[in-house]
FIDRENDO-333651 format. One line per 5 residues: number of its first residue (from 1); for each residue x, y, z of C-alpha. Coordinates in steps of 0.05 Angstrom, whole numbers, plus 32768, in hexadecimal, padded with zeros to 4 digits. Layout:
NUM) X Y Z | ... .
***
This chain:
1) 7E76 80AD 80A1 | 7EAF 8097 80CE | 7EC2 80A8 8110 | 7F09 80BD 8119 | 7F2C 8099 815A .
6) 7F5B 80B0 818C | 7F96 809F 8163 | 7F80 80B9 8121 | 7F6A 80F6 8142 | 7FB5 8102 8160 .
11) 7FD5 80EF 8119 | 7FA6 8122 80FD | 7FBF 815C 8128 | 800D 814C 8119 | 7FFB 8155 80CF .
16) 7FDF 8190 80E4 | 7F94 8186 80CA | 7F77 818E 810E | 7F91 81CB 8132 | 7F7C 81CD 817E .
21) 7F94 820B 81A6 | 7FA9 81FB 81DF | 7FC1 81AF 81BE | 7F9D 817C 81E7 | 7FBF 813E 820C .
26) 7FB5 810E 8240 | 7F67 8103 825B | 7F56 8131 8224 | 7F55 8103 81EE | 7F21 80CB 81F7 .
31) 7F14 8087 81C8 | 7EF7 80B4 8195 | 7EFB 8104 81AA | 7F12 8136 81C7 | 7EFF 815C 8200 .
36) 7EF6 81A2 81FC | 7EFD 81D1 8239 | 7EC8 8209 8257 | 7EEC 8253 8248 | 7EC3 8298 8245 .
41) 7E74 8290 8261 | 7E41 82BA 823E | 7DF1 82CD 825D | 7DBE 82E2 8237 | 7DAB 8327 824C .
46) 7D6A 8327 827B | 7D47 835D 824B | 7D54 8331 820E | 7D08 8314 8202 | 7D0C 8312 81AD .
51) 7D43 8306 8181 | 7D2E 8327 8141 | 7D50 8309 80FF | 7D47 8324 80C3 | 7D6C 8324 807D .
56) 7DAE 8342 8097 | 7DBA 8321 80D5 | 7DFA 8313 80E3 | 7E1A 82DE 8117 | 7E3B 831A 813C .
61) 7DEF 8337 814D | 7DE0 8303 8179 | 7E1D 8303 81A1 | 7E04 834F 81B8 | 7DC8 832C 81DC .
66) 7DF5 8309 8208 | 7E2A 8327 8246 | 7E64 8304 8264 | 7E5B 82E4 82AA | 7E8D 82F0 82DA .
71) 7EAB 82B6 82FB | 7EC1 82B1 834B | 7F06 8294 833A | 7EF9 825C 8304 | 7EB5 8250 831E .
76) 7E7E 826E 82FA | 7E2D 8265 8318 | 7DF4 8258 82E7 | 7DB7 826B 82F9 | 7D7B 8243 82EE .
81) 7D50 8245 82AE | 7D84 8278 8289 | 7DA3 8274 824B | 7DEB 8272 8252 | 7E21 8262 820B .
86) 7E64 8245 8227 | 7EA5 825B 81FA | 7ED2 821B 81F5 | 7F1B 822F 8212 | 7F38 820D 81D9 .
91) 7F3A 822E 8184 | 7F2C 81FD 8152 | 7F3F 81F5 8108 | 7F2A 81AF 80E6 | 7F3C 819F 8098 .
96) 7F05 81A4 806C | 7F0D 8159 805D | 7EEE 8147 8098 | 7EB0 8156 80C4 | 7EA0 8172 810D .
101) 7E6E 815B 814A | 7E6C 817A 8187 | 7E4B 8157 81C9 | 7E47 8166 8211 | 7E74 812E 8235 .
106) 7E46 80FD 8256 | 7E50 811B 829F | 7E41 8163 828D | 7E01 8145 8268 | 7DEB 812E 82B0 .
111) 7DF9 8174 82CA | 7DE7 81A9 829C | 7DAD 8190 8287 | 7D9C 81AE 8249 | 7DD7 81B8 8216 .
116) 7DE7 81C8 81CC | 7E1D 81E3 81A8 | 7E01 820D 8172 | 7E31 8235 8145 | 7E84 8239 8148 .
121) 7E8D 8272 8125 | 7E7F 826D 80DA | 7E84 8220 80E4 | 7E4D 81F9 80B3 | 7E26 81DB 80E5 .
126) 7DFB 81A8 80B9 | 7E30 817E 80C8 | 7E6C 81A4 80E1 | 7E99 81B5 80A5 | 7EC5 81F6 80A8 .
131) 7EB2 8223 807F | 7EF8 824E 8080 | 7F3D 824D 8098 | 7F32 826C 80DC | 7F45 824E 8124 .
136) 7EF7 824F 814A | 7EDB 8241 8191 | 7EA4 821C 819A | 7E70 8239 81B9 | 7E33 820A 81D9 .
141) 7DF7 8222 81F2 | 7DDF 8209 8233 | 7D9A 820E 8263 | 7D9E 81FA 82AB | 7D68 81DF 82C4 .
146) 7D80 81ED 8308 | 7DBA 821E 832D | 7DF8 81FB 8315 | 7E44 820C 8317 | 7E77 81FD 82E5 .
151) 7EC4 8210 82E3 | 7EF1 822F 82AB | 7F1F 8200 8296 | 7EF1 81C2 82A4 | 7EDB 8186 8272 .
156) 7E9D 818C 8253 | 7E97 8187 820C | 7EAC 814D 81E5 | 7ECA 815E 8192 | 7EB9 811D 8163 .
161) 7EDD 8123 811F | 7EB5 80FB 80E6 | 7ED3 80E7 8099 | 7EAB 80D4 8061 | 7EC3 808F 804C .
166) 7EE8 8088 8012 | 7EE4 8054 7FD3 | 7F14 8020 7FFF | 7EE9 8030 8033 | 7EA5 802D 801C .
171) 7EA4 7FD6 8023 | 7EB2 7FDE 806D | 7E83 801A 8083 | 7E41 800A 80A1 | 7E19 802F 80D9 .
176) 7DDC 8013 80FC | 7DA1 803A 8127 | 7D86 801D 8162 | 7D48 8039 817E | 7D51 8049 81CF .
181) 7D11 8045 81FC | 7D0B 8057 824E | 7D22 8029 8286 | 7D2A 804A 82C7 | 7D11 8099 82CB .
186) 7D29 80CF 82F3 | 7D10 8111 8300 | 7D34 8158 830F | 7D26 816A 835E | 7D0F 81AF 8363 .
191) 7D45 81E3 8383 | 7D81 81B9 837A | 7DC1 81DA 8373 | 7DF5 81B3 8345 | 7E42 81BC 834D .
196) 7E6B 819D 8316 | 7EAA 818E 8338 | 7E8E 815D 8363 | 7E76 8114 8364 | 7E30 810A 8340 .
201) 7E04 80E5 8359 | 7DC6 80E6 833B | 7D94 80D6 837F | 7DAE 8110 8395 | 7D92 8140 835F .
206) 7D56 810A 8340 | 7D22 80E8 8355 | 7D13 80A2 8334 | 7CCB 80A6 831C | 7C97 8077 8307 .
211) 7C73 80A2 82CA | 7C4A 8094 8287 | 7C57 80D8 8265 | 7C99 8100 8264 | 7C7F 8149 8268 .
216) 7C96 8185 8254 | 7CBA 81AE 826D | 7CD6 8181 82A6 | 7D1A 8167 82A4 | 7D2B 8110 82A5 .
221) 7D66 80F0 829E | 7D50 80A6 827D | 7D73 8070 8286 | 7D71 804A 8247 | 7D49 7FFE 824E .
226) 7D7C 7FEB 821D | 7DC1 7FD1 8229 | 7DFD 7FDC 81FA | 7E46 7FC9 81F3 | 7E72 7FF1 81BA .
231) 7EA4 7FD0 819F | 7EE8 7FF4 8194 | 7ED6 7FF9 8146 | 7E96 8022 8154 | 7E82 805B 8170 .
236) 7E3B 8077 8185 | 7E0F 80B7 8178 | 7DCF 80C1 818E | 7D9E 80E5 816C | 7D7F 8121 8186 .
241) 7D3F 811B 817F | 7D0A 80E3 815A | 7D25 80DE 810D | 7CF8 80CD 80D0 | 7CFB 8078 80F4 .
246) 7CDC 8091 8132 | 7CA8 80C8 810D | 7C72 8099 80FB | 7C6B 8084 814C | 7C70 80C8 8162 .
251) 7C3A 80DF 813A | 7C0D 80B4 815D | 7C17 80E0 819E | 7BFB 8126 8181 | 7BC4 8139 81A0 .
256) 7B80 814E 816F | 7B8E 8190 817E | 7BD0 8195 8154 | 7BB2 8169 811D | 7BA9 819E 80E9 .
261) 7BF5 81B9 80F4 | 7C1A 81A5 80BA | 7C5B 81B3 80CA | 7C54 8189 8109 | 7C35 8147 80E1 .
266) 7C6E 8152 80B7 | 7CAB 815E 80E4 | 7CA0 8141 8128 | 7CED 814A 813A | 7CD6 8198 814C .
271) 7CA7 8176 8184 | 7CD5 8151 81A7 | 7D1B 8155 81C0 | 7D4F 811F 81D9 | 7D91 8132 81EE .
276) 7DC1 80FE 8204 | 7DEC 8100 8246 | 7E38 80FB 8212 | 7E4C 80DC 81CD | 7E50 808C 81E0 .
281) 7E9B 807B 81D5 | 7EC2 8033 81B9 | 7EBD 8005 81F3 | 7E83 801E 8221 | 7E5E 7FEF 823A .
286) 7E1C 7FF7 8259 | 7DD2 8022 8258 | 7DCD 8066 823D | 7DB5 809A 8251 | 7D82 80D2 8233 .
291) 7D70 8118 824A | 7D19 811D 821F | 7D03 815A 8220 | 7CBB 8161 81FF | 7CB3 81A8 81D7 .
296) 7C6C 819F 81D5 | 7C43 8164 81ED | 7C4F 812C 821B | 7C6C 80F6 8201 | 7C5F 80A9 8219 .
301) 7C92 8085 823D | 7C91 8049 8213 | 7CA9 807B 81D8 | 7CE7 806A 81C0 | 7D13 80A6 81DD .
306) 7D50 80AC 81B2 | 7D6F 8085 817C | 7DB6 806E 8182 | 7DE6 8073 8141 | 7E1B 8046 813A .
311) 7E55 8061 8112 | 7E98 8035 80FC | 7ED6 8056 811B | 7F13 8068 80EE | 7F53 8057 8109 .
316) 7F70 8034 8146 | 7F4F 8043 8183 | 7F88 803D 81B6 | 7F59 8042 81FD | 7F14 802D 81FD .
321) 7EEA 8048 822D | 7EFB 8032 8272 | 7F3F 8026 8263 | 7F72 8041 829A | 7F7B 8095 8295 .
326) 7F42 80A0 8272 | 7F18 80BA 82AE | 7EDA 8095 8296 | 7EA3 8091 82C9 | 7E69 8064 82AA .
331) 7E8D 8020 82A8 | 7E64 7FE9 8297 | 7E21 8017 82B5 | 7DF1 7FE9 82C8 .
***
């Protein structure tokens, strides 16, 4: 698949196959999205421990689990270790020729921690295709590690539009995978509180640490051992999780104990989670960097930790990351 840029993303909402309400502009779009602002804030209720599904269970049943969390002005407080969904400000509507992603942008990824969008209405998430002819909101899913704020209105989520290449395509479209392993790790200090609208700087909410094992149920940020540089004609997306080229060293980490569980020899994605800190635009320059987050077992540092996917980008990309306007923060990260 292809990667729609900045320009073909603006030529497809004048022919009216991408319908954004409110219409984006300026800082919004980026070399190869579009950001996507917070709206409503949802909690799950405290007396929510089981979410029964059964045979009828409907989209709408879930949403009755959850409350709305008032705001003080356009700030809204997150408590730590809760399960909050974010509404998008913005309704979306997306031609059925072409296909949806949806990633935290790369400074909320250092902030909130623990992110994932996870339905937009009746949306076809195995690869974001719309599955009718309705405006939705994307809703993501988010788990703070620690007591954070966040403000209606603000950046956070980043849209990626993907096509399937056509016959005149097919010569030119390619896409490589590039396995990502540790450099410098930081850990999460205990009973820090987090407020988006200012600077981040990550010794003042990490530690650096020297470790063999990422455990679970702590929260790292990774900076990747790995340098890259994008060109304008790709863009990157990395992999949540190990995929069927990482499974073979992963299964050399399960302990004897979970030897005779099948579905765990079998699919080791379920043990192991990666998220990445934003969708790696045309023209960035410099290390990554990965949010691991073991289900299960520890998992050894020397692990590859992700796996980066480059895709070709459709289009004319007008401003590469870093270019002036674009508010882009991780130039040339070193």
């Amino acid at each position: 698949m292809f990667v729609l840029s900045d320009s073909y993303l603006k030529s497809l909402i004048k022919k009216g196959e991408l319908e954004i309400i409110p219409e984006p502009e300026g800082v919004a779009f980026q070399p190869s999205s579009i950001d996507l602002r917070i709206g409503k804030v949802f909690k799950q209720k405290d007396d929510i421990k089981i979410i029964e599904i059964t045979d009828n269970y409907q989209p709408e049943d879930y949403w009755n689990t959850l409350e709305e969390v008032e705001s003080n002005g356009d700030c809204y407080t997150l408590e730590k270790n809760k399960l909050y969904v974010i509404e998008s400000l913005e309704k979306i509507k997306l031609s059925p020729d072409y296909f949806l992603e949806f990633q935290q942008r790369s400074s909320g990824g250092r902030r909130f921690c623990f992110a994932n969008s996870f339905s937009v209405g009746s949306l076809d998430f195995s690869f974001g295709k719309f599955s009718d002819d309705k405006h939705k909101k994307v809703e993501y899913c988010i788990y703070p590690f620690t007591k954070t704020k966040i403000y209606k209105g603000q950046r956070a989520f980043q849209l990626i539009v993907f096509k399937n290449p056509t016959n005149e395509d097919s010569n030119n479209f390619f896409y490589d995978e590039i396995k990502l392993h540790a450099g410098e790790v930081f850990e999460l200090k205990e009973d820090v509180e987090i407020d988006t609208k200012k600077k981040f700087e990550i010794e003042e909410y990490y530690e650096k640490v020297k470790i063999n094992k990422i455990e679970p149920g702590k929260n790292y940020l990774v900076k990747t051992d790995e340098k890259v540089k994008i060109s304008r004609h790709t863009a990157g997306l990395i992999l949540s999780g190990p995929s069927t080229k990482m499974a073979d060293e992963f299964r050399e980490d399960i302990p004897p104990e979970w030897h005779d569980i099948d579905f765990l020899r079998n699919y080791i994605p379920l043990s192991f989670s990666c998220f990445n800190a934003g969708f790696v635009d045309p023209g960035y320059e410099g290390n990554l960097t990965l949010q691991p987050h073991p289900n299960l077992f520890p998992i050894p540092i020397e692990r590859p930790l992700g796996l980066l996917r480059i895709f070709p980008v459709k289009g004319k990309v007008e401003r590469p990351y870093g270019s002036k306007g674009l508010d882009s923060k991780y130039v040339k990260r070193n």
